[in-house]
VOPAGU-2260 file (C-alpha; in pm, 1 decimal, decimal comma):
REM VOPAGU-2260
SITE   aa  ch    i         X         Y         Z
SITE  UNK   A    0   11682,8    7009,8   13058,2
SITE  UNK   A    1   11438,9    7286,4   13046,0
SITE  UNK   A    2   11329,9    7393,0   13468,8
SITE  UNK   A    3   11026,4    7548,5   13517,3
SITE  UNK   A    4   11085,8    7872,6   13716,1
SITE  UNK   A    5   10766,6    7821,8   13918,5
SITE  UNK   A    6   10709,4    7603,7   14218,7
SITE  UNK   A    7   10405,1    7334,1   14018,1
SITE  UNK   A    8   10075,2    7290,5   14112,3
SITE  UNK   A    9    9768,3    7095,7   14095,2
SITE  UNK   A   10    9641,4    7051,0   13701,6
SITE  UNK   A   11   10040,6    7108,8   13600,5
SITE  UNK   A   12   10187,7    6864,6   13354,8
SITE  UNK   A   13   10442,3    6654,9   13557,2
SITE  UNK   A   14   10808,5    6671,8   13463,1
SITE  UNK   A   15   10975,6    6395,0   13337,5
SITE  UNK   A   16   11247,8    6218,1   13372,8
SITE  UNK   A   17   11541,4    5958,2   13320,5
SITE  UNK   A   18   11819,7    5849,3   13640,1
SITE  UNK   A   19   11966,1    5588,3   13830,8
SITE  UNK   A   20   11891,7    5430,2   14105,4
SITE  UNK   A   21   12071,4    5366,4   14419,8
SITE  UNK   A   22   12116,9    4965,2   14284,0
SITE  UNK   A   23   12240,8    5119,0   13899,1
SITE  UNK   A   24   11926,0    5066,8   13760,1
SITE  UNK   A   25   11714,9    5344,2   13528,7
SITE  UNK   A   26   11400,4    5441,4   13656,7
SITE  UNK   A   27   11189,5    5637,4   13391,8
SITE  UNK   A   28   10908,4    5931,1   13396,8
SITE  UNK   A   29   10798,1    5913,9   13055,2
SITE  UNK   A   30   10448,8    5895,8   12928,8
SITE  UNK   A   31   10250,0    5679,6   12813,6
SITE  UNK   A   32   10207,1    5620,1   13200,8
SITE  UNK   A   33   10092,1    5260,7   13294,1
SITE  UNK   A   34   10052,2    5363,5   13631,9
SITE  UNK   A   35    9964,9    5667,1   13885,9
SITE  UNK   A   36   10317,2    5787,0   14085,6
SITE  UNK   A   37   10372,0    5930,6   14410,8
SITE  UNK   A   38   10738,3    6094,9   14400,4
SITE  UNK   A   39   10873,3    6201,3   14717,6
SITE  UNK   A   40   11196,5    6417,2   14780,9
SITE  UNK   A   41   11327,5    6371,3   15087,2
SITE  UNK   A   42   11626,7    6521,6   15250,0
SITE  UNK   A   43   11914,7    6274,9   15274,9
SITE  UNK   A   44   11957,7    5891,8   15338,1
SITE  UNK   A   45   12024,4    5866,4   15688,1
SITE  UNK   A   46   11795,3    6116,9   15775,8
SITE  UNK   A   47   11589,6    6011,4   16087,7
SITE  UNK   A   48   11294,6    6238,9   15998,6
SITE  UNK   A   49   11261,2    6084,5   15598,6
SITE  UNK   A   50   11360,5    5778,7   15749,8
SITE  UNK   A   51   11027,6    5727,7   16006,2
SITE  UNK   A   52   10779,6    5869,9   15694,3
SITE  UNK   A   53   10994,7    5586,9   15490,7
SITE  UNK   A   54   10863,8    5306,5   15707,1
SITE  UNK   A   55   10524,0    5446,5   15701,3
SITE  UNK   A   56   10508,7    5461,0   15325,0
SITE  UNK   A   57   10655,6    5068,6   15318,4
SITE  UNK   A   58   10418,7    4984,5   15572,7
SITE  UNK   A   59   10087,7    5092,7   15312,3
SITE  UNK   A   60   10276,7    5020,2   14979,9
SITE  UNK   A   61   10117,6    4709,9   14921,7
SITE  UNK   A   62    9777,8    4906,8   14986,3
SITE  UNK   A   63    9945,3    5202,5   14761,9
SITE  UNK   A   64   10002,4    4902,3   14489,0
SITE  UNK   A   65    9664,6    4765,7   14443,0
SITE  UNK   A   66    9528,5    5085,9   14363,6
SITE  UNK   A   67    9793,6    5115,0   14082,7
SITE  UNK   A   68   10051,1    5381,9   14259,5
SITE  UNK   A   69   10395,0    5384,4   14249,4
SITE  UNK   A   70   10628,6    5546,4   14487,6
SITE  UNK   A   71   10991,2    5656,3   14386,8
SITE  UNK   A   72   11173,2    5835,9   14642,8
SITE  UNK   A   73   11458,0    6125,7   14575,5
SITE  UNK   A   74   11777,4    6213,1   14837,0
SITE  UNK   A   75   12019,4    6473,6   14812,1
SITE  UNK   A   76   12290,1    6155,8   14905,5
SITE  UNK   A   77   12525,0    6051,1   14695,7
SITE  UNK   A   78   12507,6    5646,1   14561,5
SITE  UNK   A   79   12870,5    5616,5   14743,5
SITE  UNK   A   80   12722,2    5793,6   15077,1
SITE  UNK   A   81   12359,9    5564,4   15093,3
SITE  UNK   A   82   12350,6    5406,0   15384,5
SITE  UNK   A   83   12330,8    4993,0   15415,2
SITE  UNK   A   84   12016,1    5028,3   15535,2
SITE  UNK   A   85   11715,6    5256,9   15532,8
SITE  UNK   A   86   11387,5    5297,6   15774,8
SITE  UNK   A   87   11572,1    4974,3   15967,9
SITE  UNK   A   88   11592,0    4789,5   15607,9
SITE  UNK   A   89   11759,7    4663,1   15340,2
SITE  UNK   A   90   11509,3    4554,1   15107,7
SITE  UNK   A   91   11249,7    4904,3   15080,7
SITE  UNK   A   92   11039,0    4766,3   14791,6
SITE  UNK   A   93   11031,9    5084,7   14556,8
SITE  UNK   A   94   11315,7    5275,1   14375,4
SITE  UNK   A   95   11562,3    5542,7   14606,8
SITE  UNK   A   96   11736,5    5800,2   14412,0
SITE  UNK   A   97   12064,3    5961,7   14468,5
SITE  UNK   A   98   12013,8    6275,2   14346,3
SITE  UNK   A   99   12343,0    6478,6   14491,9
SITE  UNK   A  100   12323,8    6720,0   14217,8
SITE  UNK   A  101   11966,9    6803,9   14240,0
SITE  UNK   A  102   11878,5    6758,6   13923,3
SITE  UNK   A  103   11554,3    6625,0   13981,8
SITE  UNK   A  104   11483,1    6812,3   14265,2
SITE  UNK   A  105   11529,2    7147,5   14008,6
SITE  UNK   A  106   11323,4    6990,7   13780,2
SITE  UNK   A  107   11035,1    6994,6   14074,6
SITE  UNK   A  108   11157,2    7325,2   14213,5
SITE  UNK   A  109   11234,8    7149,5   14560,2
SITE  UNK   A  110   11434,3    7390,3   14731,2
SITE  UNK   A  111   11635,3    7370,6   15074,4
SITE  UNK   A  112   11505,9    7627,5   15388,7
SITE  UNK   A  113   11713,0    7747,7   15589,7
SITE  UNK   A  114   11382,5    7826,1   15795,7
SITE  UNK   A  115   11288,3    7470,6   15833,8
SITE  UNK   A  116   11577,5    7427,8   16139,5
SITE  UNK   A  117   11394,8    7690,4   16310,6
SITE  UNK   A  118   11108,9    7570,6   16311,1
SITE  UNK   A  119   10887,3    7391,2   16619,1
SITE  UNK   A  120   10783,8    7091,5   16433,2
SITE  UNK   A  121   11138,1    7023,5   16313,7
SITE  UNK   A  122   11274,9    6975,6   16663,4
SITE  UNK   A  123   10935,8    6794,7   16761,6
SITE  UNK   A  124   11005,5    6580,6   16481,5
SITE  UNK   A  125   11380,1    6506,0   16547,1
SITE  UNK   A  126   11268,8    6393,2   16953,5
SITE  UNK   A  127   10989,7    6161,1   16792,4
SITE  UNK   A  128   11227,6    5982,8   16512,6
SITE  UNK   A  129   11501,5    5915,0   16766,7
SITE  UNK   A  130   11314,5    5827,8   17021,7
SITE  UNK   A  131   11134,7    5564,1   16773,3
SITE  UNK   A  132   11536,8    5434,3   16729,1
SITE  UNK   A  133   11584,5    5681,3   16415,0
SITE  UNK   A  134   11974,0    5759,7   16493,1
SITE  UNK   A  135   12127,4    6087,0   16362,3
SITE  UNK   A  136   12443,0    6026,9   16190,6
SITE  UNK   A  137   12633,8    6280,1   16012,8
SITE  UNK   A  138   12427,6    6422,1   15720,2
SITE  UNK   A  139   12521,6    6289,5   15377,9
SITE  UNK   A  140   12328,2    6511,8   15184,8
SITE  UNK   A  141   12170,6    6892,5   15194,1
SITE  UNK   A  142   12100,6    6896,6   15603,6
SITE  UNK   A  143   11855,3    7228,1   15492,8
SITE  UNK   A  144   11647,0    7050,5   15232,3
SITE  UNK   A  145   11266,3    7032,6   15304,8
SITE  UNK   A  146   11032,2    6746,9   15179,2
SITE  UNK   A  147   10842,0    6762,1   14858,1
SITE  UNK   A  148   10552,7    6522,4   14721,4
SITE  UNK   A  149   10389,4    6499,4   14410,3
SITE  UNK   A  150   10097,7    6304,7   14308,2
SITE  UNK   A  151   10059,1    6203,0   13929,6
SITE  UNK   A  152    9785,5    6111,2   13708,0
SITE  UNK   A  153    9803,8    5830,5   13480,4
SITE  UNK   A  154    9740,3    6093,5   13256,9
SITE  UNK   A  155   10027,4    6299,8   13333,9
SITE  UNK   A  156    9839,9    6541,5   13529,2
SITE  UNK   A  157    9967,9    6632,2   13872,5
SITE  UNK   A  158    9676,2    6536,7   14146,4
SITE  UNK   A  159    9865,5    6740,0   14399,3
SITE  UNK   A  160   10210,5    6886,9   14478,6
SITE  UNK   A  161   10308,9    6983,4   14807,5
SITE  UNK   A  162   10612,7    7156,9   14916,0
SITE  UNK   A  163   10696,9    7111,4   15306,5
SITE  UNK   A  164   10801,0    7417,9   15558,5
SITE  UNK   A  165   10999,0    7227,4   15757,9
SITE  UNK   A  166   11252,0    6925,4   15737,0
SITE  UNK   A  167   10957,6    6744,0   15882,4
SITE  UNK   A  168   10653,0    6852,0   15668,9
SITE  UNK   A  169   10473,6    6558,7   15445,2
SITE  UNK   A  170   10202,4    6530,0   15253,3
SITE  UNK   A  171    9881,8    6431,8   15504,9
SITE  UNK   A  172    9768,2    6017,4   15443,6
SITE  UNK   A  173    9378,4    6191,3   15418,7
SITE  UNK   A  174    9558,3    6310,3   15034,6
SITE  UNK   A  175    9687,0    5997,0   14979,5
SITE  UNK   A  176    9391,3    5859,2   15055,6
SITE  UNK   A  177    9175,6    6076,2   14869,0
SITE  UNK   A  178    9439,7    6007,0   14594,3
SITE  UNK   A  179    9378,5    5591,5   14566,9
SITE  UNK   A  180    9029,1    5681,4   14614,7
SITE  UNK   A  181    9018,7    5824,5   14215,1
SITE  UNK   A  182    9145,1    5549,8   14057,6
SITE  UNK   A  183    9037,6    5181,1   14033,4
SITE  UNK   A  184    9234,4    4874,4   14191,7
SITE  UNK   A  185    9471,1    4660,7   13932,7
SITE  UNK   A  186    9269,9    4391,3   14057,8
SITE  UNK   A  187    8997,6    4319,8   14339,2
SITE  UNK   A  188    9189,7    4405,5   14660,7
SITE  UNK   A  189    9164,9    4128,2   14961,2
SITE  UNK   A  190    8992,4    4246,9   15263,2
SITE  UNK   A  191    9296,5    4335,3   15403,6
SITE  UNK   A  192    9364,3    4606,5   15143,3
SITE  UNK   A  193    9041,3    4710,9   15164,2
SITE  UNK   A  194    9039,7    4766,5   15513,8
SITE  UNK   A  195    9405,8    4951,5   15524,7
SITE  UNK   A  196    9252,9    5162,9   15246,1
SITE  UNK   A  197    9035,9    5279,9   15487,3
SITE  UNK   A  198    9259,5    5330,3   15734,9
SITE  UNK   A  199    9549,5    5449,8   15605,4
SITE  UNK   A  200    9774,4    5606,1   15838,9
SITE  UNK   A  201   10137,8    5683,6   16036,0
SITE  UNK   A  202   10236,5    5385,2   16220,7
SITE  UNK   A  203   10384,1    5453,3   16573,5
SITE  UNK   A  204   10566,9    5090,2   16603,1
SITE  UNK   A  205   10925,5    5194,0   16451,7
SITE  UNK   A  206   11053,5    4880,4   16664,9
SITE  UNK   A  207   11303,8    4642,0   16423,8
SITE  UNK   A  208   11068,9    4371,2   16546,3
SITE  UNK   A  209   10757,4    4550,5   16379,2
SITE  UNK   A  210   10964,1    4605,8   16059,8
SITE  UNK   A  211   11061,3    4274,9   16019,7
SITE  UNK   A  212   10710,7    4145,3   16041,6
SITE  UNK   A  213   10622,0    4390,9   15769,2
SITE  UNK   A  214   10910,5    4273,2   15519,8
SITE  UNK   A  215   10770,9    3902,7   15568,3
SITE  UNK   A  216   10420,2    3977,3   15555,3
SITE  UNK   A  217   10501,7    4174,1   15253,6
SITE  UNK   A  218   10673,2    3884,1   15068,7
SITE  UNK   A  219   10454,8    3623,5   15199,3
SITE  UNK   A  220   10177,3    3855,4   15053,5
SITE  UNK   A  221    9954,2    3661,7   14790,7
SITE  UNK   A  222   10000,1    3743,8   14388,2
């Protein structure tokens, strides 16, 4: 596999790609794209920081569908060390990777901190995702790995990458939203999509409760 040596950028040709999944099955990178991707890295599984931004991401994804995005999300976890359940569910609607050897996360030059402990956000982060019920268990992947998000064209063009500073340092929702804003919805979004569109943003209801209405709203969603 041939690794760029550079950390990419915006206008860079996105790497591609062939793995498994968490469930066994292949998830491709290949062109000719049929749809735009978001690919996030996060650090491991049961990770309470990647594990609140998780639930955000589910809570917009049917948004982030109707305007033709996919997500596929990266850990440094092994298959045999992914938890039962992640961001308070079992049934997160787009594709989690075990990547323990990092061979994705090479390909995208996503590269562990050591900085990022140190760092003020970090521990700001770590009160806010365990307060919201985000337990720390003992890591199952690289504890020093920062975040890393990549937006792709349909064309195979990257629309942004962004490499975090600390374990808790995503891409900002005004990008993502500035992202769907390029490209045109698969079909004629309901008002409700229209008006999350706008709004796009962090939740701050982690409660099991609030995640449970969001699985059933999501699969009582209309086609």
């Amino acid at each position: 596999m041939n690794v760029p040596q550079t950390p990419l950028k915006k206008g860079d040709q996105a790497r591609y790609f062939s793995i498994l999944d968490n469930k066994g099955s292949t998830i491709e990178l290949s062109l000719p794209l049929q749809k735009r991707y978001w690919l996030i890295f996060y650090r491991y599984a049961g990770c309470p920081l990647c594990n609140r931004h998780i639930y955000d991401v589910y809570r917009n994804y049917e948004t982030l569908q109707y305007y033709n995005i996919n997500v596929i999300a990266f850990f440094t976890s092994s298959e045999q060390k992914f938890p039962h359940e992640i961001a308070k569910t079992n049934s997160v609607p787009f594709p989690l990777i075990p990547d323990p050897n990092r061979e994705i996360y090479s390909l995208y030059e996503v590269e562990p901190k050591l900085v990022g402990l140190l760092h003020p956000r970090t521990t700001l982060g770590f009160v806010k995702a365990v307060t919201a019920g985000f337990s720390q268990p003992l890591p199952d992947g690289d504890f020093f790995q920062v975040p890393g998000h990549f937006l792709i064209n349909q064309d195979g063009t990257l629309f942004d990458a962004y490499y975090g500073n600390h374990f808790d340092d995503h891409i900002s929702w005004q990008r993502i939203k500035e992202f769907m804003s390029l490209g045109t919805p698969v079909k004629p979004p309901l008002p409700k999509q229209e008006k999350a569109a706008e709004g796009l943003v962090a939740s701050t209801d982690y409660s099991r409760e609030n995640m449970a209405q969001i699985v059933a709203n999501h699969a009582n969603s209309p086609a």
